[in-house]
N, CA, C and O atoms as CSV, one atom per row, in Angstrom:
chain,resi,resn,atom,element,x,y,z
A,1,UNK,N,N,103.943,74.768,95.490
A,1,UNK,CA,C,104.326,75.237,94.167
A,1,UNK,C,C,103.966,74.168,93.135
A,1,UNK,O,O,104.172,72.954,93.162
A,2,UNK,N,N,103.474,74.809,92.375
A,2,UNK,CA,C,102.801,73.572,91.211
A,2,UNK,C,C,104.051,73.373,90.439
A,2,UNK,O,O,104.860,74.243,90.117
A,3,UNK,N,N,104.096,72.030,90.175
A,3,UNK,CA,C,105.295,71.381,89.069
A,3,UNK,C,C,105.145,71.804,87.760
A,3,UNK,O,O,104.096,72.114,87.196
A,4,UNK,N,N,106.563,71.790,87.205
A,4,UNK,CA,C,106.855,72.770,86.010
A,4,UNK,C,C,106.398,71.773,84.944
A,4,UNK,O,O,106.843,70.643,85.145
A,5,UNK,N,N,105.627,71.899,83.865
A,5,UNK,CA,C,105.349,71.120,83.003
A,5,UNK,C,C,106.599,71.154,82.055
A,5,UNK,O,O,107.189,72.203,81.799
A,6,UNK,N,N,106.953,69.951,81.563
A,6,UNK,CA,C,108.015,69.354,80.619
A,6,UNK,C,C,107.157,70.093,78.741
A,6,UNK,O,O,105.970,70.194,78.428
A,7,UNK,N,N,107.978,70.318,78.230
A,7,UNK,CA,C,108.145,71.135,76.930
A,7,UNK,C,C,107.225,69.531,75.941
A,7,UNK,O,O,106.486,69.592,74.959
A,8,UNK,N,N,107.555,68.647,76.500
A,8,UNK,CA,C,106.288,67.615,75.629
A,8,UNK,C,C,104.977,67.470,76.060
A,8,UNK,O,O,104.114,66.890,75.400
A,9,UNK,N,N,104.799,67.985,77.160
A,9,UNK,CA,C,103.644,67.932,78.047
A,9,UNK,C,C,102.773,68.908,77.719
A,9,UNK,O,O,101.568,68.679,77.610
A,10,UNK,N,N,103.348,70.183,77.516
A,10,UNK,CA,C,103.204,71.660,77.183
A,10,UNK,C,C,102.496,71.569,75.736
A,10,UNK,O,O,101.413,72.005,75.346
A,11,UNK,N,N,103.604,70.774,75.028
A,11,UNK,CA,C,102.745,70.326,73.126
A,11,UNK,C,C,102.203,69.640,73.126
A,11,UNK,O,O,101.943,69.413,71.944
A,12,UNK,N,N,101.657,68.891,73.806
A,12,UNK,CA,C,100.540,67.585,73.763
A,12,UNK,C,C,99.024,68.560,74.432
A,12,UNK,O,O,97.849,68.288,74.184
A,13,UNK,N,N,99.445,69.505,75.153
A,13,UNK,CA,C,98.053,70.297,75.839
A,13,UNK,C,C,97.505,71.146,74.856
A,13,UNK,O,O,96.323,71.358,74.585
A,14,UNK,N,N,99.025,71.811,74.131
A,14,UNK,CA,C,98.271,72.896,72.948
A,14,UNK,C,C,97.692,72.163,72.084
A,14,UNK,O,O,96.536,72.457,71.780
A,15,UNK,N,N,98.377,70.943,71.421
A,15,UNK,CA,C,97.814,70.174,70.194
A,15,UNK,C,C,96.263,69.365,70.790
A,15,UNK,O,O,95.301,69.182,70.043
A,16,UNK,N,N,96.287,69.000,72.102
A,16,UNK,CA,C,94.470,68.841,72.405
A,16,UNK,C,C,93.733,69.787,72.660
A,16,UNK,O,O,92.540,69.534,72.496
A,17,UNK,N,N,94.143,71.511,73.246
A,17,UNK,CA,C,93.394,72.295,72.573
A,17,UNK,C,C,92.835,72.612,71.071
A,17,UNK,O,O,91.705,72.620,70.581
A,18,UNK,N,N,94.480,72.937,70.435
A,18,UNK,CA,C,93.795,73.078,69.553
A,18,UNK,C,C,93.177,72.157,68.579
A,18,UNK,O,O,92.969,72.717,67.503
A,19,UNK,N,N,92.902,71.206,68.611
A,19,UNK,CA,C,91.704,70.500,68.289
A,19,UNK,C,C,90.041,70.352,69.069
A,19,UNK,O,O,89.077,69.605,68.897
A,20,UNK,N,N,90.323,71.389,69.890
A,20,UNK,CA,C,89.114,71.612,70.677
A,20,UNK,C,C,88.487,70.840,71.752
A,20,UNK,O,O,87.312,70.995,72.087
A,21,UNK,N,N,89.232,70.072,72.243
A,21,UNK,CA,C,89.168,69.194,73.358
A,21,UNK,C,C,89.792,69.900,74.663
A,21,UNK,O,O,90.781,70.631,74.711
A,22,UNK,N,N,88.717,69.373,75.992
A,22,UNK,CA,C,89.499,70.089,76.863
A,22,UNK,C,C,90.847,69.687,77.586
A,22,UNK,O,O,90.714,68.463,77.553
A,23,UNK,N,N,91.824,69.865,78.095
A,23,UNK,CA,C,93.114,69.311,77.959
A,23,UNK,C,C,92.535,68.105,79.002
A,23,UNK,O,O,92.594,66.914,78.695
A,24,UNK,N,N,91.954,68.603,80.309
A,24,UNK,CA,C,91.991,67.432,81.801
A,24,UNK,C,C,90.470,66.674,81.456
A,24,UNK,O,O,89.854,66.577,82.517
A,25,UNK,N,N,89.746,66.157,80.396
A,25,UNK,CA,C,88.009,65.879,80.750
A,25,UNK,C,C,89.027,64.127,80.376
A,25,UNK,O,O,89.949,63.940,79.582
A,26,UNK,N,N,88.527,63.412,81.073
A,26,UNK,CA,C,88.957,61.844,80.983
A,26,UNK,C,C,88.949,61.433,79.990
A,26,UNK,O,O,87.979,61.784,79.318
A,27,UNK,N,N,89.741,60.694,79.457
A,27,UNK,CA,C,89.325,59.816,78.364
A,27,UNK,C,C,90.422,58.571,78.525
A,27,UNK,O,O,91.608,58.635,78.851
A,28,UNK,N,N,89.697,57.548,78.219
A,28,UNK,CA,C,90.744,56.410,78.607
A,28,UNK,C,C,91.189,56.357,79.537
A,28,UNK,O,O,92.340,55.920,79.538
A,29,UNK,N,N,90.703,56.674,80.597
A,29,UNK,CA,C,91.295,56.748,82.111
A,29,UNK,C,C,92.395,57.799,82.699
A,29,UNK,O,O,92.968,57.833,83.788
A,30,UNK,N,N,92.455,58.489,81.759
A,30,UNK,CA,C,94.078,59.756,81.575
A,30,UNK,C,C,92.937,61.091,80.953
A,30,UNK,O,O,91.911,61.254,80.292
A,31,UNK,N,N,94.132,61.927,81.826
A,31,UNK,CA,C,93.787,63.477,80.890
A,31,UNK,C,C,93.806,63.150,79.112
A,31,UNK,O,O,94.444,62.152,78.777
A,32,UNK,N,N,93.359,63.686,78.387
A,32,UNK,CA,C,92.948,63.815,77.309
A,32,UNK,C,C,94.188,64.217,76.529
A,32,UNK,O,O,94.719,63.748,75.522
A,33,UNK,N,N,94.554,65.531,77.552
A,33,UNK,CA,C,96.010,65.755,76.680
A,33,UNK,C,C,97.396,64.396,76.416
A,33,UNK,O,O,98.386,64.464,75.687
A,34,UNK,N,N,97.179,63.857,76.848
A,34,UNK,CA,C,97.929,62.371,77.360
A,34,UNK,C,C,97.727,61.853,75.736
A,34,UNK,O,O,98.727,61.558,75.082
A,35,UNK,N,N,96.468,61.774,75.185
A,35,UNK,CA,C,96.585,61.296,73.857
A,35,UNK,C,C,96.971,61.826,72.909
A,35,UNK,O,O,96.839,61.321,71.794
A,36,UNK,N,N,97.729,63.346,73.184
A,36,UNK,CA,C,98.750,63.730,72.024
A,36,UNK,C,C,99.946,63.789,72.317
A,36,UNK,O,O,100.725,64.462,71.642
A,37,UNK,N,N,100.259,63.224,73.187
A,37,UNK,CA,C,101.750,62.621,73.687
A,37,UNK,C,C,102.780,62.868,72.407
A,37,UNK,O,O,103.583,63.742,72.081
A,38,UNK,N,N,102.180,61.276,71.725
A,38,UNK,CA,C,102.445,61.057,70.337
A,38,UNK,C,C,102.896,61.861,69.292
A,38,UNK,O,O,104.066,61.837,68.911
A,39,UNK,N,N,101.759,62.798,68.652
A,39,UNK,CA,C,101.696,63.944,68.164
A,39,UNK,C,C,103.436,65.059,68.408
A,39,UNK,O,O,104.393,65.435,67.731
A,40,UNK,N,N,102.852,65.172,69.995
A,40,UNK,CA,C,103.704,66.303,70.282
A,40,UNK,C,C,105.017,65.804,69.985
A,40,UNK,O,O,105.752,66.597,69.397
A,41,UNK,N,N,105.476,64.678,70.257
A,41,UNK,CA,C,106.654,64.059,69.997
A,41,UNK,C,C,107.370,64.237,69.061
A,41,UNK,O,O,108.495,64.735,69.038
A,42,UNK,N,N,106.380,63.595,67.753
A,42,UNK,CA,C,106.320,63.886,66.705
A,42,UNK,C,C,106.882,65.198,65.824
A,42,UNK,O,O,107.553,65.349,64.803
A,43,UNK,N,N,106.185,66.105,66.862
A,43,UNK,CA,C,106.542,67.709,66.524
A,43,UNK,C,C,107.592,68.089,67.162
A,43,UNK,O,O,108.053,69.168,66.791
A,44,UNK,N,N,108.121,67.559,68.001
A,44,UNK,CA,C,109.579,67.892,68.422
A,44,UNK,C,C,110.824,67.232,67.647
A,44,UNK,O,O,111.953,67.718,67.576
A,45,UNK,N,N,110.344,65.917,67.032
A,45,UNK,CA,C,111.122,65.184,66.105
A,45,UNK,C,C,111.690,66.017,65.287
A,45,UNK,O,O,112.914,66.143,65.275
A,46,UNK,N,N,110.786,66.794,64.380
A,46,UNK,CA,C,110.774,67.656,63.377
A,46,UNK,C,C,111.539,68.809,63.462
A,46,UNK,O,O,112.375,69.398,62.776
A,47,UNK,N,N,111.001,68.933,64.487
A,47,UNK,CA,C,111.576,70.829,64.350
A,47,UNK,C,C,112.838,70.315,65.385
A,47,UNK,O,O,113.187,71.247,66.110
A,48,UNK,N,N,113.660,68.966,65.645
A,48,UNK,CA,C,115.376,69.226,66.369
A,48,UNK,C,C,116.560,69.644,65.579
A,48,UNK,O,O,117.702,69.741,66.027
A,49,UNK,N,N,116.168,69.891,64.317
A,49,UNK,CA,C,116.937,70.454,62.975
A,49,UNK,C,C,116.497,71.714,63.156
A,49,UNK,O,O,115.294,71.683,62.896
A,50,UNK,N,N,116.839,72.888,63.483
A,50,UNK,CA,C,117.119,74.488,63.075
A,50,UNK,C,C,116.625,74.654,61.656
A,50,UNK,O,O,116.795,73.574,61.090
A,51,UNK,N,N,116.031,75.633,60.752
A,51,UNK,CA,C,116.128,75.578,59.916
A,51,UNK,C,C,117.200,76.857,59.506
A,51,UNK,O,O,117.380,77.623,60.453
A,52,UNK,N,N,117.696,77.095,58.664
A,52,UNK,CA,C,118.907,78.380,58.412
A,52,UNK,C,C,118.218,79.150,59.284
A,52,UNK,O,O,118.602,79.312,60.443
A,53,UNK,N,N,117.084,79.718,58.772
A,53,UNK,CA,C,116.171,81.121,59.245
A,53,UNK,C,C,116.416,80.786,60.878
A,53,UNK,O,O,116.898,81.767,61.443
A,54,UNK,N,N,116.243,79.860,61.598
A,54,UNK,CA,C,116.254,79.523,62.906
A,54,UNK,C,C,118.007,79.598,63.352
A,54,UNK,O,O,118.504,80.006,64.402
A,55,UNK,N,N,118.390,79.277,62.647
A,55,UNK,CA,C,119.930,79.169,63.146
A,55,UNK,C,C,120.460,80.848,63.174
A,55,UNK,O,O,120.817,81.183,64.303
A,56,UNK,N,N,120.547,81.738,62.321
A,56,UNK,CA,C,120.674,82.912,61.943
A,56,UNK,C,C,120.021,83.567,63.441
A,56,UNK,O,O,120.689,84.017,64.372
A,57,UNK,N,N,119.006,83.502,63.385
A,57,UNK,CA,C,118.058,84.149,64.787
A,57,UNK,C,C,118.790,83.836,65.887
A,57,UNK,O,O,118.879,84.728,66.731
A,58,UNK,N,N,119.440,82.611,66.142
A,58,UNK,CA,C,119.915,82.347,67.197
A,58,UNK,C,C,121.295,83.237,67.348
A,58,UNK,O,O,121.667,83.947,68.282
A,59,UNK,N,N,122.024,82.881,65.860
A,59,UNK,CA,C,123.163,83.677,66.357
A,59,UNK,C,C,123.252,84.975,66.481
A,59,UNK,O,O,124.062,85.554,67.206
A,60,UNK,N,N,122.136,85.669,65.534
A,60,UNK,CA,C,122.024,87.121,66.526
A,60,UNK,C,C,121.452,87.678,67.394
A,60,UNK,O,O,121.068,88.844,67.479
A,61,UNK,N,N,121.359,86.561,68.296
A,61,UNK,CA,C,121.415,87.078,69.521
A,61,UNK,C,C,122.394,87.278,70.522
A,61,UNK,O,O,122.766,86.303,71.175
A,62,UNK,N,N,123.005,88.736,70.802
A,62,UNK,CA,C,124.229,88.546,71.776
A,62,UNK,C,C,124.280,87.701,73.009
A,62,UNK,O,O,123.446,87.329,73.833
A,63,UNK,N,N,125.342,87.563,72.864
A,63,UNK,CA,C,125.745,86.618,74.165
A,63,UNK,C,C,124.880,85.522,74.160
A,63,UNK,O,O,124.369,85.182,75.226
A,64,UNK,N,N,124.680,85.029,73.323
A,64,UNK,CA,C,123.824,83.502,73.462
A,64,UNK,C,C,123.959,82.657,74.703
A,64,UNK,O,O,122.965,82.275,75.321
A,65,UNK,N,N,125.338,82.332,75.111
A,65,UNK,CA,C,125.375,81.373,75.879
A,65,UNK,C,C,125.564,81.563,77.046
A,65,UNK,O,O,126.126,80.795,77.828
A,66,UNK,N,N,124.836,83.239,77.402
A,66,UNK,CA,C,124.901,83.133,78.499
A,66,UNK,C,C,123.385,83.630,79.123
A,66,UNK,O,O,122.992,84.094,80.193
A,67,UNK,N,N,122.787,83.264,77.850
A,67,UNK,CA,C,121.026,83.397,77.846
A,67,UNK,C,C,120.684,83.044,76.660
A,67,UNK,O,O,120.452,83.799,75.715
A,68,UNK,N,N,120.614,81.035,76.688
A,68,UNK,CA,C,120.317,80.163,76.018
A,68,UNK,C,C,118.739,80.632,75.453
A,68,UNK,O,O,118.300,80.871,74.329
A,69,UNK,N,N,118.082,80.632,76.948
A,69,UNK,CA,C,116.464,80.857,76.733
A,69,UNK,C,C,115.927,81.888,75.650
A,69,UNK,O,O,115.053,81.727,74.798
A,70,UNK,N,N,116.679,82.948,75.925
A,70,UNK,CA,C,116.631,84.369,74.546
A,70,UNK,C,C,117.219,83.308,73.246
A,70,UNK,O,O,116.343,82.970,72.450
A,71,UNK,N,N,117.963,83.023,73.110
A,71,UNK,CA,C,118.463,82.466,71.723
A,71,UNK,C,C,117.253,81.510,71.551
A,71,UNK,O,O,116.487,81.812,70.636
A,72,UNK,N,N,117.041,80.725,72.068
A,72,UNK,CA,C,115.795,79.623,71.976
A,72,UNK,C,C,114.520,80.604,71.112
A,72,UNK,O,O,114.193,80.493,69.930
A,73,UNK,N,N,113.936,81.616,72.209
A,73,UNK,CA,C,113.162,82.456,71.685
A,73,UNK,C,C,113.128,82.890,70.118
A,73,UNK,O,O,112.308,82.974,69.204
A,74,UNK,N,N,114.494,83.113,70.354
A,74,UNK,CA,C,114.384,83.901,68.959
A,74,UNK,C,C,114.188,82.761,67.715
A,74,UNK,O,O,113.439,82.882,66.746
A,75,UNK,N,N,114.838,81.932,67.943
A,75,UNK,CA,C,114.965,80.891,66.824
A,75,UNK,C,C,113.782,80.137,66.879
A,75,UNK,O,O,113.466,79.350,65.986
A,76,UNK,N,N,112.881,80.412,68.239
A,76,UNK,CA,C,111.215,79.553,67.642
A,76,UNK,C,C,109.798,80.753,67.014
A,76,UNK,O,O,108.645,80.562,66.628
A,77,UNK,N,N,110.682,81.993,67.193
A,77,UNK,CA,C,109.935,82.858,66.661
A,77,UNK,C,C,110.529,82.918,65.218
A,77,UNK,O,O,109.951,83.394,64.241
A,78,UNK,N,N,111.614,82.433,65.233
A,78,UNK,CA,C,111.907,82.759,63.522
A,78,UNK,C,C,111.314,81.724,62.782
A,78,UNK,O,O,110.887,81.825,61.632
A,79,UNK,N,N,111.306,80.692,63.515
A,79,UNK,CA,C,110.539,79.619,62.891
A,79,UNK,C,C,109.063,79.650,62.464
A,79,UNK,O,O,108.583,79.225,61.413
A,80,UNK,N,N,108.337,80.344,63.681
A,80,UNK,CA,C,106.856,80.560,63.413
A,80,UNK,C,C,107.139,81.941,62.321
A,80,UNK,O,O,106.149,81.534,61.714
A,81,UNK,N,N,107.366,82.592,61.901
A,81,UNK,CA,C,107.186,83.225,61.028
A,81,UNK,C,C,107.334,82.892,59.596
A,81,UNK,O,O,106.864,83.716,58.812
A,82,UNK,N,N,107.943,81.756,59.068
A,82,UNK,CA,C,108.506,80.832,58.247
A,82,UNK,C,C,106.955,80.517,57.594
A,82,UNK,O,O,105.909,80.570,58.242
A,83,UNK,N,N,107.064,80.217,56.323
A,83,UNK,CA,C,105.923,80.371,55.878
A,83,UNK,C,C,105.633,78.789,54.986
A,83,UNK,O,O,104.740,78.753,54.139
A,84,UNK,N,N,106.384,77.684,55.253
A,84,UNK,CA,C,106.260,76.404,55.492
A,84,UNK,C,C,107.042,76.128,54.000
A,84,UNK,O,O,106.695,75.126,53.375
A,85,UNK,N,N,107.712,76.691,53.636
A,85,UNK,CA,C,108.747,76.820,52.503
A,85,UNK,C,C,110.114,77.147,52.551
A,85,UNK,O,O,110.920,76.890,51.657
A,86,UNK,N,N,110.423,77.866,53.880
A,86,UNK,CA,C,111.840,78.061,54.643
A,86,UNK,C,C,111.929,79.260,54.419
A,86,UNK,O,O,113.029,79.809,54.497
A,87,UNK,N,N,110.975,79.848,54.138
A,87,UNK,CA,C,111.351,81.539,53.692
A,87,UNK,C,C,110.721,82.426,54.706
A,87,UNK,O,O,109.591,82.123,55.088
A,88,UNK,N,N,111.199,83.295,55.107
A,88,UNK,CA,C,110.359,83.924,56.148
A,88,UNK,C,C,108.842,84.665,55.797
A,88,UNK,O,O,108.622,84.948,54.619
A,89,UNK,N,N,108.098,84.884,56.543
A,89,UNK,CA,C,106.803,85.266,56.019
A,89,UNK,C,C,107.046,86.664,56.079
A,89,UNK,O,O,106.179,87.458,55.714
């Protein structure tokens, strides 16, 4: 069974895709994705504050706490819809 990639590991692969690099081609002796470590970090820094729109999403979702992962969902989809002003798109 292949090991579960960690949620910083996961944003360091999308953020070296999407800059168009392939995640595993070497560089510096490490996967490639390895050099947005940083980055991804970065982006988790940011977004550990909810924004309202994110908090709201979470709480309507029933029973939150007994399906964290659905509340999660909802509140990173409310986020991506957010139109970088706090307002929803």
């Amino acid at each position: 069974m292949a090991r579960k990639k960690s949620l910083l590991e996961r944003a360091a692969r999308a953020l070296c895709t999407a800059a168009g690099n392939p995640e595993n081609i070497t560089f510096e002796g490490k996967p490639m994705w390895q050099s947005y470590l940083s980055e991804a970090r970065a982006v988790l820094v940011a977004i550990r504050e909810p924004s309202e729109v994110m908090v709201s999403a979470g709480q309507d979702v029933a029973s939150w706490k007994s399906n964290v992962g659905e509340a999660w969902h909802a509140m990173i989809d409310a986020a991506l819809a957010e139109n970088g002003s706090g307002e929803p798109v």
